[in-house]
C-alpha positions in Angstrom: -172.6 -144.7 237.7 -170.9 -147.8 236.0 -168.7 -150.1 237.7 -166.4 -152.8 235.7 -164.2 -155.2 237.1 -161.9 -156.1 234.1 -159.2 -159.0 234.8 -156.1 -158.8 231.8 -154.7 -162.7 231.1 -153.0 -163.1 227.9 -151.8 -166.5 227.0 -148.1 -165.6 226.5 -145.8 -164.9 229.6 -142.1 -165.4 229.5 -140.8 -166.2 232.6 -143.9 -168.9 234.1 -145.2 -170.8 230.9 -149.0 -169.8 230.6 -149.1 -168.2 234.0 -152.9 -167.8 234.0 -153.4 -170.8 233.9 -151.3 -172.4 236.7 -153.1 -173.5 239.6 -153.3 -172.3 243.3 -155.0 -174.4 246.1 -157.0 -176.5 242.7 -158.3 -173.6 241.0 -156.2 -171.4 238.4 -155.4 -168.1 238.8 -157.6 -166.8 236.5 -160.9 -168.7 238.0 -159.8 -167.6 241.2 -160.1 -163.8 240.1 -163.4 -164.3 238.7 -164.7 -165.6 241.3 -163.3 -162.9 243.7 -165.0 -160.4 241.5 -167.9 -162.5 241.6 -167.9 -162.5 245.7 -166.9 -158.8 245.9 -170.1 -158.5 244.7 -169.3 -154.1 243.6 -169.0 -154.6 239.8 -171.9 -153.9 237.3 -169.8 -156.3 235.2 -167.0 -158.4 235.2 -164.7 -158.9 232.3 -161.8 -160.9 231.2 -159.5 -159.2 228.7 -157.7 -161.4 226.5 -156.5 -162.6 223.2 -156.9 -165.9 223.6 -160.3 -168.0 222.6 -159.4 -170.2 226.0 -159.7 -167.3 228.3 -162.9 -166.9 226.7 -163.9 -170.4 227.0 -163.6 -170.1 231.1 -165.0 -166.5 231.2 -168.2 -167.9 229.7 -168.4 -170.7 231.5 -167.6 -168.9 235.2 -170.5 -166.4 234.1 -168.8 -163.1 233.1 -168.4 -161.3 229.8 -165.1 -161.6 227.5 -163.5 -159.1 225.7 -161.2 -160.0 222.7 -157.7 -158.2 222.9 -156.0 -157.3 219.5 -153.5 -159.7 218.7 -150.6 -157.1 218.7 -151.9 -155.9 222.4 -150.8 -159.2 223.9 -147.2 -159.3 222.8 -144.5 -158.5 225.1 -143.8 -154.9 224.0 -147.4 -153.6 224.1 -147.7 -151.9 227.6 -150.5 -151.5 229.8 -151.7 -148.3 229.1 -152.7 -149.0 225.2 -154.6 -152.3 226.6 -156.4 -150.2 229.1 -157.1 -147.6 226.7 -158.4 -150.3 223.9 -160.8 -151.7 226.4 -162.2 -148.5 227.7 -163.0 -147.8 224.2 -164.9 -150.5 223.6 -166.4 -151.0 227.3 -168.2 -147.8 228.4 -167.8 -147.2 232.1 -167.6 -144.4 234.9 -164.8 -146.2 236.5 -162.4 -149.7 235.4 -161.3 -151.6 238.3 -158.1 -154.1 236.9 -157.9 -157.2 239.0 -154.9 -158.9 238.5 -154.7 -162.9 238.5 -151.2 -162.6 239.6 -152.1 -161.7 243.0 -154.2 -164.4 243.9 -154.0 -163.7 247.5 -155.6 -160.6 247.4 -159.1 -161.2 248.8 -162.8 -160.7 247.4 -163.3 -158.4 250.7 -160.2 -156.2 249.6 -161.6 -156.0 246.5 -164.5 -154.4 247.9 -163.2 -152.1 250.4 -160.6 -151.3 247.6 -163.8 -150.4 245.3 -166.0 -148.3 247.6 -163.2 -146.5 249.1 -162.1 -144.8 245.8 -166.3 -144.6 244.5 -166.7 -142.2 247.9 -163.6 -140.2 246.9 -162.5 -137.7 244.3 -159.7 -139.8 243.5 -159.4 -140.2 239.5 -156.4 -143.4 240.1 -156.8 -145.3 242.9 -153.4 -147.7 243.5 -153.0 -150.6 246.0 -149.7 -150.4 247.8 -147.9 -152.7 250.4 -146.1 -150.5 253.2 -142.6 -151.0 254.0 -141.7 -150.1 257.1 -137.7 -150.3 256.8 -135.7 -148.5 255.5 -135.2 -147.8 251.8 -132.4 -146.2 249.7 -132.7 -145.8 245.8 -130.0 -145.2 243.8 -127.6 -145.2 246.9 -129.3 -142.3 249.0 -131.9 -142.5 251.4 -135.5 -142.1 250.8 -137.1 -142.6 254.6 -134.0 -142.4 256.7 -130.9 -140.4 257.5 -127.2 -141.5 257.6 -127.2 -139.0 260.4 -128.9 -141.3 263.3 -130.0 -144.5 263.9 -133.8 -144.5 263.9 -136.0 -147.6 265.2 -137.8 -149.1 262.5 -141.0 -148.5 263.6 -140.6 -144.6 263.8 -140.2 -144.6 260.4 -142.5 -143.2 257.5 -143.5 -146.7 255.7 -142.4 -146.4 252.0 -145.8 -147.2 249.7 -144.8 -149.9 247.3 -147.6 -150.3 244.6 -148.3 -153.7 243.4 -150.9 -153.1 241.1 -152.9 -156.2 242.8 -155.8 -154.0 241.9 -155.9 -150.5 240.2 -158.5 -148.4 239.7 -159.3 -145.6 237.1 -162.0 -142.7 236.4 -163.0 -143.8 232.8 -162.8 -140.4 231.4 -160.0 -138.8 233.0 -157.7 -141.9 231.9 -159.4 -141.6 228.2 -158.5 -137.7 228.2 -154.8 -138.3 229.3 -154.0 -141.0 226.8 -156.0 -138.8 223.6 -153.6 -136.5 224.5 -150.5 -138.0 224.7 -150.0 -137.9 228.4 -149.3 -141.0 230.9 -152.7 -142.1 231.6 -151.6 -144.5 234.6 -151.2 -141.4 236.8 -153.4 -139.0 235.4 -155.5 -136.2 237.6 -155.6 -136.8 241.1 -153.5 -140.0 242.5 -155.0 -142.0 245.8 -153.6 -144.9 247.8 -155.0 -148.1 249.6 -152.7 -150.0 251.7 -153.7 -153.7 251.0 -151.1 -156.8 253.4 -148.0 -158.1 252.1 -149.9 -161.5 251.3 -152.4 -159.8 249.2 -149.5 -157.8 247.5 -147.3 -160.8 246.5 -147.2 -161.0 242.8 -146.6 -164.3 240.6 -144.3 -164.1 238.0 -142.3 -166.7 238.2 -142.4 -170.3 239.4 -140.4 -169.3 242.6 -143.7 -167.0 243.6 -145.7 -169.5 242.7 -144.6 -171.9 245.4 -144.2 -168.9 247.9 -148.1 -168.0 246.7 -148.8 -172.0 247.6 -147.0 -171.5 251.1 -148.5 -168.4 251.8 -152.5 -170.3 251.3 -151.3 -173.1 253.3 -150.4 -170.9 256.2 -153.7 -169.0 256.0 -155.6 -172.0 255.8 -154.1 -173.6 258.3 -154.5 -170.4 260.8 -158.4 -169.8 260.1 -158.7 -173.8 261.1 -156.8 -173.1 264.5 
């Protein structure tokens, strides 16, 4: 059985100006998932999925293998699931693990708990989620909670809120889905792993970036006390 961890980074981003490449506690973001990978130590290989020739330039030199996005994958329109598709295409596996750089709080041990967990189930997507214990409304109405009563917060059912921090996908089940015109994302039989609110914050702006930085300091400075 195959294992790949497979980080995305393309070049262009348009609300933080080459977000891949800004750095968190010295390192950027995309080292710091490689080397998480690296540590996690559950992937047969590790590869960064890109367009751009820098991407492959760090890949190479943090030891991991590089795989060159099309060019018309790494605009703003193309969507996740023909990038995903692309790659499994050309990377043979039994099961992709996507590590995002944009949550560079998540840790190598989540990574690996994250990766055996859905390896010892029947689970064909495996999604990381946050829970939100509070309660939620969408569109107005409520999702967890009743207008009828006043409930204490920590009676109620915590509201999963993926993150997509990391994902993970049975090769040929996704492959099947998306040859036949169905969402591949959610295709056949959908788990859930419950990862902390740290490890679920996502960068996409420069306003997460310095909350990201806050976050590290305060960890930092708790495993020192």
């Amino acid at each position: 059985m195959k294992t790949i961890g497979m980080i995305p980074a393309r070049m262009g981003s348009q609300r933080l100006k080459h977000k891949n490449l800004c750095e968190l506690g010295g390192l950027p973001l995309i080292v710091l998932a490689i080397r998480k990978c690296k540590e996690a130590g559950v992937f047969d290989e590790i590869w960064v999925n890109s367009e751009h020739p820098t991407f492959r330039k760090i890949a190479l030199q943090e030891g991991v293998q590089f795989h060159k996005r099309p060019e018309e994958l790494a605009n703003n329109t193309a969507t996740s699931e023909q990038y995903v598709y692309e790659f499994l295409k050309a990377c043979s596996c039994d099961y992709l693990f996507q590590v995002h750089t944009i949550a560079p709080l998540l840790t190598a041990k989540q990574i690996t708990g994250f990766t055996r967990a859905m390896l010892n189930s029947d689970y064909d997507v495996f999604l990381s989620v946050v829970n939100e214990q509070i309660e939620c409304a969408i569109g107005g109405n409520p999702i967890n909670f009743t207008y009828d009563v006043k409930t204490n917060s920590q009676e109620l059912i915590p509201v999963q809120k993926i993150t997509w921090s990391i994902t993970g996908w049975r090769a040929s089940t996704y492959l099947s889905a998306y040859e036949s015109k169905r969402c591949a994302t959610y295709a056949g039989k959908v788990g859930f792993y419950t990862i902390d609110r740290a490890s679920g914050h996502i960068i996409k702006t420069k306003a997460d970036l310095a909350i990201a930085e806050s976050l590290l300091a305060l960890s930092q400075s708790e495993m020192t006390e």
